[in-house]
Predicted model as a PDB file, atoms N, CA, C, CB and O in Angstrom, pLDDT in the B-factor column:
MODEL        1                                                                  
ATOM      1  N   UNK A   1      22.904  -7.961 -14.567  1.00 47.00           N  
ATOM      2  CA  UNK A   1      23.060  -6.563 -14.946  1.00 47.00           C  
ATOM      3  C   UNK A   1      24.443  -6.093 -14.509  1.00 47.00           C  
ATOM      4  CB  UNK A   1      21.941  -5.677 -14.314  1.00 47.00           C  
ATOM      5  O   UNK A   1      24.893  -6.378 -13.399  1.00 47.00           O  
ATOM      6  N   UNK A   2      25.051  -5.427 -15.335  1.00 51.00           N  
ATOM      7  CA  UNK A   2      26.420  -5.030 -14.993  1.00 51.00           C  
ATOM      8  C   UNK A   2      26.245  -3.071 -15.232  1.00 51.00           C  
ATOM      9  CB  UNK A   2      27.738  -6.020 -16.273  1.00 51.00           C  
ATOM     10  O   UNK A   2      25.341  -2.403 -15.734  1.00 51.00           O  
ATOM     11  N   UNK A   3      27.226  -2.783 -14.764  1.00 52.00           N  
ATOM     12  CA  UNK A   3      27.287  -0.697 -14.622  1.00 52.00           C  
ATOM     13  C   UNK A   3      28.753  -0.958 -15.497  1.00 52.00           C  
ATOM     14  CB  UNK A   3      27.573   0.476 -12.276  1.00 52.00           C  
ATOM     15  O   UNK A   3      29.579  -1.868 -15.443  1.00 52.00           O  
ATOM     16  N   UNK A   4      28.679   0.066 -16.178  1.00 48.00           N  
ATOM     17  CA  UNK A   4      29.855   0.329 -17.086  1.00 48.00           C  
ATOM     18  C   UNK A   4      30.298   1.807 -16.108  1.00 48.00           C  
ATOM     19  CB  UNK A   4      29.353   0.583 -19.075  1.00 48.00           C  
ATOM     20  O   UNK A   4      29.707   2.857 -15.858  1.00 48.00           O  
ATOM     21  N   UNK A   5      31.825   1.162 -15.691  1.00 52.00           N  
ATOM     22  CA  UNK A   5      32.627   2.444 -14.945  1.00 52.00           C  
ATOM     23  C   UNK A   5      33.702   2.257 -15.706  1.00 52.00           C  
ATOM     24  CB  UNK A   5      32.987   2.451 -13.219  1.00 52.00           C  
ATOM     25  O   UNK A   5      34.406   1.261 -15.876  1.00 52.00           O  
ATOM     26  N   UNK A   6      33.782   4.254 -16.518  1.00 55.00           N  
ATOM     27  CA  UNK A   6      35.672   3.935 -17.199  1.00 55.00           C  
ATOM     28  C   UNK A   6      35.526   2.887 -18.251  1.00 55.00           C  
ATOM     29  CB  UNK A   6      37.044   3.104 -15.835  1.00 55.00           C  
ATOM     30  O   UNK A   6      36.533   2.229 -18.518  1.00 55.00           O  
ATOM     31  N   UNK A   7      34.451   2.647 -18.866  1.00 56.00           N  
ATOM     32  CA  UNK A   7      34.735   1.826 -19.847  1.00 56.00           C  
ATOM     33  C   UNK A   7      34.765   0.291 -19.688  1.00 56.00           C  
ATOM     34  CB  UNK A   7      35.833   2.233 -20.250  1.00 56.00           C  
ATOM     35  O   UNK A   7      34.581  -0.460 -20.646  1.00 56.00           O  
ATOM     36  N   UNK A   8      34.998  -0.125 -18.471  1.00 61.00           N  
ATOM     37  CA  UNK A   8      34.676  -1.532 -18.293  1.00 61.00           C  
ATOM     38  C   UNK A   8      33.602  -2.046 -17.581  1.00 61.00           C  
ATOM     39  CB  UNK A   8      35.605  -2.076 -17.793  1.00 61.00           C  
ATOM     40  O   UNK A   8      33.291  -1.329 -16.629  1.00 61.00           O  
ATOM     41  N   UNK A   9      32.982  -2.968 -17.709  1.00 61.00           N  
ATOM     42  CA  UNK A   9      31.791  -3.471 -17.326  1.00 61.00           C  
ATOM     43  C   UNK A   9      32.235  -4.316 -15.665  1.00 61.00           C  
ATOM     44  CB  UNK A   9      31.172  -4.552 -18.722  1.00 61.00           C  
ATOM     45  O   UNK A   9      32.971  -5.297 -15.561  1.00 61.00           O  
ATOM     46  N   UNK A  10      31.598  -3.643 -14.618  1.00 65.00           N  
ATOM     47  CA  UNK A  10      31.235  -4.228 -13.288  1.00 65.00           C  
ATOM     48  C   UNK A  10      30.564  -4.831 -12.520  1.00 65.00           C  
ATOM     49  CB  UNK A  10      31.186  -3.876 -12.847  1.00 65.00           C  
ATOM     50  O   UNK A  10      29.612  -4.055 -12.428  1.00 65.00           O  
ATOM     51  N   UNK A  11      30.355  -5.580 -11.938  1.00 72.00           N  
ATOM     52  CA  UNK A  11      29.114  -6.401 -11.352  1.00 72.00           C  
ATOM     53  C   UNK A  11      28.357  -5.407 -10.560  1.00 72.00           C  
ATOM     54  CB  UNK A  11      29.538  -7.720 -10.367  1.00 72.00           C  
ATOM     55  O   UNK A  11      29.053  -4.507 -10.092  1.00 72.00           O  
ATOM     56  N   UNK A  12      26.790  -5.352 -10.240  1.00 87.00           N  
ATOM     57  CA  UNK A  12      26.491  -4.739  -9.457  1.00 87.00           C  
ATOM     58  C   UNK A  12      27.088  -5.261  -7.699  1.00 87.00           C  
ATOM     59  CB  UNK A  12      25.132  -4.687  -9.839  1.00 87.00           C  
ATOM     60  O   UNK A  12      27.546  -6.382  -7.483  1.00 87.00           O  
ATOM     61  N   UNK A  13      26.938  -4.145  -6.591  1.00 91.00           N  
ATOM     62  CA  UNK A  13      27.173  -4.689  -5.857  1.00 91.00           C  
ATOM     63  C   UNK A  13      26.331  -3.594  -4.752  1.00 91.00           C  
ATOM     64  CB  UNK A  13      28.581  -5.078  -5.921  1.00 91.00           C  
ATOM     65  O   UNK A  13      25.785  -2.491  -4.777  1.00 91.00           O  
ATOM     66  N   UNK A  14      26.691  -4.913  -3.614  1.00 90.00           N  
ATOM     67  CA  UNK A  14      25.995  -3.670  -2.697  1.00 90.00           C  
ATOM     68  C   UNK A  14      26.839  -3.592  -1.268  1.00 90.00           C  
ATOM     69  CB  UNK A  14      24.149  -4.035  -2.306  1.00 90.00           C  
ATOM     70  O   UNK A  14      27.708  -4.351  -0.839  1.00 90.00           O  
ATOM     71  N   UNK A  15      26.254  -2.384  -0.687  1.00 91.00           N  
ATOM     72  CA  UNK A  15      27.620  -1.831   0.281  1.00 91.00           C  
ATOM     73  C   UNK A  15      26.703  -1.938   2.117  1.00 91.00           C  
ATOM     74  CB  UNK A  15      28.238   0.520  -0.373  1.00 91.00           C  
ATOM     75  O   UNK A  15      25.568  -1.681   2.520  1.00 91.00           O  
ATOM     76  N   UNK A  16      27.852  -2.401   2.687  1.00 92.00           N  
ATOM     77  CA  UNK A  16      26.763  -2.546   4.054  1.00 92.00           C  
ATOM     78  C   UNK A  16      27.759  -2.069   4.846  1.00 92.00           C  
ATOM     79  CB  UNK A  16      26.052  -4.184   4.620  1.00 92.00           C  
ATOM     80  O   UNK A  16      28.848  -2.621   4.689  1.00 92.00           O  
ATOM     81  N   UNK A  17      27.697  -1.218   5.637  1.00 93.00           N  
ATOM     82  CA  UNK A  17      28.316  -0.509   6.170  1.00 93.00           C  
ATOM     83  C   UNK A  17      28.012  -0.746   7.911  1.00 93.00           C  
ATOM     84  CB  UNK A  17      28.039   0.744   5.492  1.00 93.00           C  
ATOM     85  O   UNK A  17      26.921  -0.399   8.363  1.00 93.00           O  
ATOM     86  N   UNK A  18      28.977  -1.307   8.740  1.00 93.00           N  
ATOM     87  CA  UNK A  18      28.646  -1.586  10.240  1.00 93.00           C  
ATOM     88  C   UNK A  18      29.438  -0.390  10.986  1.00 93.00           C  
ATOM     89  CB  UNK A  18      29.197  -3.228  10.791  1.00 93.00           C  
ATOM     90  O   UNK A  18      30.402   0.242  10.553  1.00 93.00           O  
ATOM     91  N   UNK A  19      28.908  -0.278  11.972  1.00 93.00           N  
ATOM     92  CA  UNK A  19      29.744   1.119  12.720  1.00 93.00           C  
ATOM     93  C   UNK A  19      29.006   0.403  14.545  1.00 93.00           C  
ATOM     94  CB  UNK A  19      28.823   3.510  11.906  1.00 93.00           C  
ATOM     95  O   UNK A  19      27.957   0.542  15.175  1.00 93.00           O  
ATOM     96  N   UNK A  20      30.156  -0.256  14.711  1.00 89.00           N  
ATOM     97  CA  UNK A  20      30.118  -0.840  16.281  1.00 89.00           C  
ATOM     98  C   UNK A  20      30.965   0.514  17.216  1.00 89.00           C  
ATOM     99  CB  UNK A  20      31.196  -2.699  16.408  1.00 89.00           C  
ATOM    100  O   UNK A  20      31.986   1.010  16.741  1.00 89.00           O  
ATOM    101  N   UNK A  21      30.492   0.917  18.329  1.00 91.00           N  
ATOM    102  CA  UNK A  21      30.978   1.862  19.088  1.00 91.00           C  
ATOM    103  C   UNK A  21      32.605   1.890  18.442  1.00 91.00           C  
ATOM    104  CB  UNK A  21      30.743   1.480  20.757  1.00 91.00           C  
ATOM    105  O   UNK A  21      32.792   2.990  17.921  1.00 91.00           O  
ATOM    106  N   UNK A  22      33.408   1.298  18.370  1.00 92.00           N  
ATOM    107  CA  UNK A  22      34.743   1.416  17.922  1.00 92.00           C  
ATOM    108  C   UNK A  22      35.380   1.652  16.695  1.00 92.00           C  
ATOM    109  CB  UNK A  22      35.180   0.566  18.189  1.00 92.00           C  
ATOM    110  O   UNK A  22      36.565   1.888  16.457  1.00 92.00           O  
ATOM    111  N   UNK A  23      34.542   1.567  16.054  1.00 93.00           N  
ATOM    112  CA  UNK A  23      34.867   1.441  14.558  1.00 93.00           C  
ATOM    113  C   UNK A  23      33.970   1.685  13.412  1.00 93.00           C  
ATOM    114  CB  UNK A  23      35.240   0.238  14.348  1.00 93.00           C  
ATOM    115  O   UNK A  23      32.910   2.311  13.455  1.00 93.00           O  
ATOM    116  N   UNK A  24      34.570   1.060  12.266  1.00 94.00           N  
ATOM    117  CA  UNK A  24      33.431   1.225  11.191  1.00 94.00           C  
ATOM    118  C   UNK A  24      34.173   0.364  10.299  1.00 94.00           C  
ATOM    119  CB  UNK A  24      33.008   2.841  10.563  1.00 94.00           C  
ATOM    120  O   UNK A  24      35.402   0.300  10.280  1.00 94.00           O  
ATOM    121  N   UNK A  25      33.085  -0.553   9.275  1.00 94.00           N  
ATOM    122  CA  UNK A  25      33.616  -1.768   8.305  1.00 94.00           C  
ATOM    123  C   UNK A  25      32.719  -1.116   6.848  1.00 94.00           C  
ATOM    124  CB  UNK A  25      33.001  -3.768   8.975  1.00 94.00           C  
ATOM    125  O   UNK A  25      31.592  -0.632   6.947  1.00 94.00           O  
ATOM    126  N   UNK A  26      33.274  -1.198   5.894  1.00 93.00           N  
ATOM    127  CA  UNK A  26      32.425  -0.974   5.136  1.00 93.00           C  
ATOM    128  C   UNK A  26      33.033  -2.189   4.323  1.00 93.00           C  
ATOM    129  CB  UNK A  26      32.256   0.480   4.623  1.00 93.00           C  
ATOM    130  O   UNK A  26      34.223  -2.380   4.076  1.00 93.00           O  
ATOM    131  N   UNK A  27      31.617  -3.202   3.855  1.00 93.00           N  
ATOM    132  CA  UNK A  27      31.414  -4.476   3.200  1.00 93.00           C  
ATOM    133  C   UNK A  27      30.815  -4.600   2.029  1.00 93.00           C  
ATOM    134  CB  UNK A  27      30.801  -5.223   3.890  1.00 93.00           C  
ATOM    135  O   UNK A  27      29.598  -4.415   2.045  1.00 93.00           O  
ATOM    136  N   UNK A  28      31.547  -4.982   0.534  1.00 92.00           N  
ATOM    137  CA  UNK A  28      31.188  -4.878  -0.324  1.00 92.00           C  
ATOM    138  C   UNK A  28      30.907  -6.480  -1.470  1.00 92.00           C  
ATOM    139  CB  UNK A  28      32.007  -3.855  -0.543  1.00 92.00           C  
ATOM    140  O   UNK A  28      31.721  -7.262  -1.960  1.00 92.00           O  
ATOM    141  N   UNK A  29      29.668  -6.430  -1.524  1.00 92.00           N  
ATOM    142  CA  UNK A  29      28.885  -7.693  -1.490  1.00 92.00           C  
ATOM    143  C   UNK A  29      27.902  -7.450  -3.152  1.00 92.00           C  
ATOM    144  CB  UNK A  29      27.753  -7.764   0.262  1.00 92.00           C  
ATOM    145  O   UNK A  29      26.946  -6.758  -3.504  1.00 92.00           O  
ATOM    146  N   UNK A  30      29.017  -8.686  -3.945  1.00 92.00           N  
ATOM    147  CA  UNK A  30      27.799  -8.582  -4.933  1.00 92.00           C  
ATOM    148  C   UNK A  30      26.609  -8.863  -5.097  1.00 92.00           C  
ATOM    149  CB  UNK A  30      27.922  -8.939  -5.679  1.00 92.00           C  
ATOM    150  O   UNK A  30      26.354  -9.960  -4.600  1.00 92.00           O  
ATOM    151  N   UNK A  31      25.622  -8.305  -5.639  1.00 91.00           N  
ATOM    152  CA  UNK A  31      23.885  -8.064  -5.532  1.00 91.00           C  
ATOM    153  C   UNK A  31      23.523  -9.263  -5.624  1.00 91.00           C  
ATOM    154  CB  UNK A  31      23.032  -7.164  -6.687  1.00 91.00           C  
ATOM    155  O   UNK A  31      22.681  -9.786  -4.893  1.00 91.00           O  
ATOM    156  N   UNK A  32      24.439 -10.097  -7.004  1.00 93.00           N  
ATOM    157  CA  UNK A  32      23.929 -11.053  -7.297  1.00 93.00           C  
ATOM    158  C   UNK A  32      23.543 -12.161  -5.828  1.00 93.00           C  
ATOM    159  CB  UNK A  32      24.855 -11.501  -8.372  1.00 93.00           C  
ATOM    160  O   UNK A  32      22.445 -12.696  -5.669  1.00 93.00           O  
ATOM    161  N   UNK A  33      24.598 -12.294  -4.989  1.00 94.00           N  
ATOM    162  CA  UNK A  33      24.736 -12.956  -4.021  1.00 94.00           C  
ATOM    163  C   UNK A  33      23.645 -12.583  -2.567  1.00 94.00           C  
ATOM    164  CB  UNK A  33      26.175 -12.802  -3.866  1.00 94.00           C  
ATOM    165  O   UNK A  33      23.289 -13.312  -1.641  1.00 94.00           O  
ATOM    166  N   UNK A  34      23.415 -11.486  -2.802  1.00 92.00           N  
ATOM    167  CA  UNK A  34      22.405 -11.091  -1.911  1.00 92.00           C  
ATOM    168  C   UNK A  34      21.263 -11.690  -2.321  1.00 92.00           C  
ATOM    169  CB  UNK A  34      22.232  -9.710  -1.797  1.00 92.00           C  
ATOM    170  O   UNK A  34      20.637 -12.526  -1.670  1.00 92.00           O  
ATOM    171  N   UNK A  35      20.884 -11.126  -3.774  1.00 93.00           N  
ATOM    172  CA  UNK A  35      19.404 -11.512  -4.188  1.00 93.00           C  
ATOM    173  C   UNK A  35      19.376 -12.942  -3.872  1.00 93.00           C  
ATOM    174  CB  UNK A  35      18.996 -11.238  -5.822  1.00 93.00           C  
ATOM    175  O   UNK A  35      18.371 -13.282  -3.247  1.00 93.00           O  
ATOM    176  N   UNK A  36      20.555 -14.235  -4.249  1.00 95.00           N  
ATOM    177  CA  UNK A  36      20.403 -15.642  -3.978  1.00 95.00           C  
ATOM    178  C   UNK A  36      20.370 -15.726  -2.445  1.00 95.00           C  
ATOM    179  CB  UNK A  36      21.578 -16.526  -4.634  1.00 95.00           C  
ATOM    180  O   UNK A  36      19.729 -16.772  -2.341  1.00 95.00           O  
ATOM    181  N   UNK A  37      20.578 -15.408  -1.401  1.00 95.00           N  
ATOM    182  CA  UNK A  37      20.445 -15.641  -0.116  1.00 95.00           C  
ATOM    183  C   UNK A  37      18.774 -15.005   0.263  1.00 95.00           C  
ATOM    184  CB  UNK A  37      21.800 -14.896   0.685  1.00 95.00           C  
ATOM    185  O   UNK A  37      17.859 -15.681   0.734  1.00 95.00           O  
ATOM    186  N   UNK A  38      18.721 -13.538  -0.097  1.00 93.00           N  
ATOM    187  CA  UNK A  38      16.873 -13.559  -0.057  1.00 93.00           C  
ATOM    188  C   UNK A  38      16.106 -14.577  -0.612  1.00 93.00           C  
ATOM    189  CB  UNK A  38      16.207 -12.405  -0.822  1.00 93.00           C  
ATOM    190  O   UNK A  38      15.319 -15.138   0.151  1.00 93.00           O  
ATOM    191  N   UNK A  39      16.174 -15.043  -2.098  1.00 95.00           N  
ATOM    192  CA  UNK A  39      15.173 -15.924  -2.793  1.00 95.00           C  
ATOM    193  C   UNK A  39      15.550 -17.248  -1.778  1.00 95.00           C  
ATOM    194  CB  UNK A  39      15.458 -16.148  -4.703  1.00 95.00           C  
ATOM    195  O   UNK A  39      14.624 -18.000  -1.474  1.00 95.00           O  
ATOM    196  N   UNK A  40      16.637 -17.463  -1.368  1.00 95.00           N  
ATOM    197  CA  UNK A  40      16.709 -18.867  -0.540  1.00 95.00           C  
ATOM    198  C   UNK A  40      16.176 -19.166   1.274  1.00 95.00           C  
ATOM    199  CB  UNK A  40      18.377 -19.168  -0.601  1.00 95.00           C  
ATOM    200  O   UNK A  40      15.911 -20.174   1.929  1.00 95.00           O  
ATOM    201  N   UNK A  41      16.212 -17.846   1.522  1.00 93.00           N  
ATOM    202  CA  UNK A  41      16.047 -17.494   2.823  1.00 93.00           C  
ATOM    203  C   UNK A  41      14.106 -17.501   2.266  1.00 93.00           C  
ATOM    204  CB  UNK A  41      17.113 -15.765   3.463  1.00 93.00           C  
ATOM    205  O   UNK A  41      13.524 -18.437   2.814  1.00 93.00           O  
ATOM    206  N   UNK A  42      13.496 -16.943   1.662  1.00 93.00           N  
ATOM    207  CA  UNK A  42      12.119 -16.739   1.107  1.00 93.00           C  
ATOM    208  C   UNK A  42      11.828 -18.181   1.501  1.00 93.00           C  
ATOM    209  CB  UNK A  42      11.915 -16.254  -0.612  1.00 93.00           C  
ATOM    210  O   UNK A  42      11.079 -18.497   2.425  1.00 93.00           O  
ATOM    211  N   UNK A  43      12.385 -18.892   0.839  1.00 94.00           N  
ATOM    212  CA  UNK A  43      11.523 -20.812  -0.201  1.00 94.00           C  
ATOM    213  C   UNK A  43      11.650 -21.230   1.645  1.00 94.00           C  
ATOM    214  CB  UNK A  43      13.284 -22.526  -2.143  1.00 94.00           C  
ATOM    215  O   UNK A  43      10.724 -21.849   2.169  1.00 94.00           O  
ATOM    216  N   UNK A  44      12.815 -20.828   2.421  1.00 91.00           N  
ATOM    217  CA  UNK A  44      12.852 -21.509   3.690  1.00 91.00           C  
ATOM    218  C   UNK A  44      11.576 -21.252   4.890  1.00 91.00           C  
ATOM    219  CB  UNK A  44      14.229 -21.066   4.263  1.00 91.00           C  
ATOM    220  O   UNK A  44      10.893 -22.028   5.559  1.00 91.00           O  
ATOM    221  N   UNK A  45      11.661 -19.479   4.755  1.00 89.00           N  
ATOM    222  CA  UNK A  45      10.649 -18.938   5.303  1.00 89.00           C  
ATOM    223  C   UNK A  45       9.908 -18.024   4.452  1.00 89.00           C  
ATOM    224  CB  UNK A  45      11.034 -18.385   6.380  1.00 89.00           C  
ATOM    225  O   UNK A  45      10.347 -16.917   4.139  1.00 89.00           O  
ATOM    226  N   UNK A  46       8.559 -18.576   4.001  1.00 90.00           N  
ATOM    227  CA  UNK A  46       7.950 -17.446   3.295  1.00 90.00           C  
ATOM    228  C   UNK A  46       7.445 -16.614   3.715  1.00 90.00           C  
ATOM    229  CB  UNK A  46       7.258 -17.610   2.630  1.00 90.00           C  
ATOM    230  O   UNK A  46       6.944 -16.553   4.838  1.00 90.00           O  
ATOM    231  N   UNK A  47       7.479 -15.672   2.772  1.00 90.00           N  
ATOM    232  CA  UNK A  47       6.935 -13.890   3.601  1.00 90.00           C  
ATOM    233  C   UNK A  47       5.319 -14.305   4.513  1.00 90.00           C  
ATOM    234  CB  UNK A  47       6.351 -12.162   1.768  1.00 90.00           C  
ATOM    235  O   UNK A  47       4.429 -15.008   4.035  1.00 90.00           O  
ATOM    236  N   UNK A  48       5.301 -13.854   5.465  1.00 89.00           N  
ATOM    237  CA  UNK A  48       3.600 -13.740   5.734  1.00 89.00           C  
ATOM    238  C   UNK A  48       3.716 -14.987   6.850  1.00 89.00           C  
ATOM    239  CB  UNK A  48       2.301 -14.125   4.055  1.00 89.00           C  
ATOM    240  O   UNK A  48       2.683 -15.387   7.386  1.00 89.00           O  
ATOM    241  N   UNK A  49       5.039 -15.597   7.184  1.00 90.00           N  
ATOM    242  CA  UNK A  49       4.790 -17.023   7.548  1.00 90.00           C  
ATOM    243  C   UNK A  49       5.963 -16.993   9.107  1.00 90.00           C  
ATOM    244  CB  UNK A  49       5.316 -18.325   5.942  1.00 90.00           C  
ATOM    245  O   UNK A  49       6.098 -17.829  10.001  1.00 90.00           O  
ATOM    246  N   UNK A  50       6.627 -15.678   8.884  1.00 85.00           N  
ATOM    247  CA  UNK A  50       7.526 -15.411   9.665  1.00 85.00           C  
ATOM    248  C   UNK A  50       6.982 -15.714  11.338  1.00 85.00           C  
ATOM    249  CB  UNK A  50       7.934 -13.972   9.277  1.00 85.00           C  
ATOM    250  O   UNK A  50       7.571 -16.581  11.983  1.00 85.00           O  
ATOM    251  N   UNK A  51       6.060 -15.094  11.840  1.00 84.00           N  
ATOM    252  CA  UNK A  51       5.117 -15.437  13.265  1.00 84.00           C  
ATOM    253  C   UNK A  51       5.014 -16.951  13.518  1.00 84.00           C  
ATOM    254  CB  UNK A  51       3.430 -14.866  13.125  1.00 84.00           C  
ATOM    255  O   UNK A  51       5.434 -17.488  14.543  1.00 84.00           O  
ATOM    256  N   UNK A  52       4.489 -17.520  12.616  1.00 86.00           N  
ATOM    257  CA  UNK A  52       4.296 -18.976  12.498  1.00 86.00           C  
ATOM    258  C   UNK A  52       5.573 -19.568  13.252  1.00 86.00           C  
ATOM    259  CB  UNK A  52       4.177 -19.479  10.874  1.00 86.00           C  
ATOM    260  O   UNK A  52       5.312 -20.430  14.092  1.00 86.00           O  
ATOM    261  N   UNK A  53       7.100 -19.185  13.049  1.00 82.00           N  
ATOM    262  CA  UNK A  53       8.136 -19.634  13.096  1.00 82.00           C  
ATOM    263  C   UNK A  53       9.061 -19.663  14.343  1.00 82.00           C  
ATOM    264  CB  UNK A  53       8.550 -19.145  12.223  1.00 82.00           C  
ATOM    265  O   UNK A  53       9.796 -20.456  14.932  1.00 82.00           O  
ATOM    266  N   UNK A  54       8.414 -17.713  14.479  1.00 83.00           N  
ATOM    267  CA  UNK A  54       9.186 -17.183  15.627  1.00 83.00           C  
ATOM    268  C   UNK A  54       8.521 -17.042  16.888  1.00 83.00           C  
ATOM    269  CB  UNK A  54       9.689 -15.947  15.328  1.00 83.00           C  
ATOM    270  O   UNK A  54       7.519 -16.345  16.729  1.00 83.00           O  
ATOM    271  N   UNK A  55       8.677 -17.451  18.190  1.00 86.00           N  
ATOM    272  CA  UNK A  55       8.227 -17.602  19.188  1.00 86.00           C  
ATOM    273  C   UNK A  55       9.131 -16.382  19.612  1.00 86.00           C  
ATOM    274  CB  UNK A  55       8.229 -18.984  19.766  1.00 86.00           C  
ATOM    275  O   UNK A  55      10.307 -16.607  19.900  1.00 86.00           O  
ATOM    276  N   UNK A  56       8.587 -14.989  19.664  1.00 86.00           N  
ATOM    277  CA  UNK A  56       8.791 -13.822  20.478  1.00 86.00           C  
ATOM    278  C   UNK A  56       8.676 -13.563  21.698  1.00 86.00           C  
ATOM    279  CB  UNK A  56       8.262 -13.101  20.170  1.00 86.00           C  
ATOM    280  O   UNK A  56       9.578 -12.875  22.175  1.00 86.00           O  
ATOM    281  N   UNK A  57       7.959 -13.848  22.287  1.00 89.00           N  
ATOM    282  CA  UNK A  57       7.637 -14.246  23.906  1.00 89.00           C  
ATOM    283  C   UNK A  57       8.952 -15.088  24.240  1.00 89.00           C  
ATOM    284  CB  UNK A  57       6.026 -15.321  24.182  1.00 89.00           C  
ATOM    285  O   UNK A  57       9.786 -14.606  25.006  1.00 89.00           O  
ATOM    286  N   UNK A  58       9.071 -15.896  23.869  1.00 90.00           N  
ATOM    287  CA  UNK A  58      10.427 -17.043  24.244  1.00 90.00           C  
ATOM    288  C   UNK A  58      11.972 -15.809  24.144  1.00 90.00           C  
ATOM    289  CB  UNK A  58      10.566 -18.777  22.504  1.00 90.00           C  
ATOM    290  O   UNK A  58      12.946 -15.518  24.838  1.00 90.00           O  
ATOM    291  N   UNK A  59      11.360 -15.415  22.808  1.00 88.00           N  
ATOM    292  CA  UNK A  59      12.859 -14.419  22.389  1.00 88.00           C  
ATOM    293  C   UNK A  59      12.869 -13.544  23.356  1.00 88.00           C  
ATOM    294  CB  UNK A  59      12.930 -13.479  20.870  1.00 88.00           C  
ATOM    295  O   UNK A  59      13.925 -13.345  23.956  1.00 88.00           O  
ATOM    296  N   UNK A  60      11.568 -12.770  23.738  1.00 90.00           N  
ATOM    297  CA  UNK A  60      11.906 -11.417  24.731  1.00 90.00           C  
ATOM    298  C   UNK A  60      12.504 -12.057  25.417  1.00 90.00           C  
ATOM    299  CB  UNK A  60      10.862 -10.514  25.523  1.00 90.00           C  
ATOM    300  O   UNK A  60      13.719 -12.046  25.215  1.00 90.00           O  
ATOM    301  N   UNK A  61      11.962 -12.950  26.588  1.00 91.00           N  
ATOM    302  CA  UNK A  61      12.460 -13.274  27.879  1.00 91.00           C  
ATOM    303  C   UNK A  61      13.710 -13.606  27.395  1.00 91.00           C  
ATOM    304  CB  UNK A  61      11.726 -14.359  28.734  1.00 91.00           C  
ATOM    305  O   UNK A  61      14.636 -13.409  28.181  1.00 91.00           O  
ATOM    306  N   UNK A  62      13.925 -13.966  26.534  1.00 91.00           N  
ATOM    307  CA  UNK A  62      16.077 -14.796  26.502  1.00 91.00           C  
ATOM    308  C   UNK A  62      16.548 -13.461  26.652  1.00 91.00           C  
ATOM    309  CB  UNK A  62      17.092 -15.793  24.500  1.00 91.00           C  
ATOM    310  O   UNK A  62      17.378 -13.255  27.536  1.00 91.00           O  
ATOM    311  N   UNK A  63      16.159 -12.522  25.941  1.00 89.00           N  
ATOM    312  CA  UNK A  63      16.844 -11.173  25.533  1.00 89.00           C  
ATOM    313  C   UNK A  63      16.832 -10.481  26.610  1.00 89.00           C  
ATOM    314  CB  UNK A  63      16.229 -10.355  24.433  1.00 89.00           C  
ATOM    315  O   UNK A  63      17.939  -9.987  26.823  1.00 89.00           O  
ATOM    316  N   UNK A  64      15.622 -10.086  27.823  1.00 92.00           N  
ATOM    317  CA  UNK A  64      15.534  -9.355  29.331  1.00 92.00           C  
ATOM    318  C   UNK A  64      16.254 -10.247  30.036  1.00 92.00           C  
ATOM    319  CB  UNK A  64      14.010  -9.127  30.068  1.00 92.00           C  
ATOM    320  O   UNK A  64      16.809  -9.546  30.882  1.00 92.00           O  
ATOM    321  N   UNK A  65      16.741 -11.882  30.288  1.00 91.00           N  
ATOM    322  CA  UNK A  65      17.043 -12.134  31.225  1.00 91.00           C  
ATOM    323  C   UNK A  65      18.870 -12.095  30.924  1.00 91.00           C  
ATOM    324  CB  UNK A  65      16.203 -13.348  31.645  1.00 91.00           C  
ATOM    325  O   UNK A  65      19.618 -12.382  31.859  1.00 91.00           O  
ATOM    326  N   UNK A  66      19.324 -11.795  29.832  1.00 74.00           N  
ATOM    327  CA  UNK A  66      20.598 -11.425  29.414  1.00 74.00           C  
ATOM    328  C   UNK A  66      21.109  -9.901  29.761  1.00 74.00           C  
ATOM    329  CB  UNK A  66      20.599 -11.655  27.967  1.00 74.00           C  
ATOM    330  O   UNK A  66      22.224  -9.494  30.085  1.00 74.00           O  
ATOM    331  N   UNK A  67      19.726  -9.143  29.548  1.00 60.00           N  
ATOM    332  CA  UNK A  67      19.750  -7.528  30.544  1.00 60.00           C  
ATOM    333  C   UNK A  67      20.953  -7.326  31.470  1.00 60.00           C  
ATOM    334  CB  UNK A  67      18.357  -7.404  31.738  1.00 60.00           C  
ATOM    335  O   UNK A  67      21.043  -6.304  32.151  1.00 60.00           O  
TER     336      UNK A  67                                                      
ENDMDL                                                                          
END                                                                             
């Protein structure tokens, strides 16, 4: 799918915007490329399957003892 701006045809895209205490980035990322990293990130980990994968207990403690 493309957006017609001004007469010429554009890729969709999408905008991600980071704002670290210092600054701010604004990142502009075509859709197409997003949607292929979700559908690929999906087939790796499927929805519903995420727990199965992630050991949270393991994660807290890494994350409090970095505190």
């Amino acid at each position: 799918m493309r957006t017609v701006v001004h007469g010429r045809a554009r890729p969709r895209c999408c905008y991600i915007v980071l704002k670290p205490p210092d600054g701010m980035a604004l990142l502009e990322v075509p859709a197409q490329d997003i949607e292929r990293f979700l559908q690929e990130t999906e087939t790796l980990v499927p929805r519903g399957s995420e727990s199965e994968r992630i050991d949270s207990d393991v994660l807290l403690r890494h994350l409090l003892a970095e505190g």
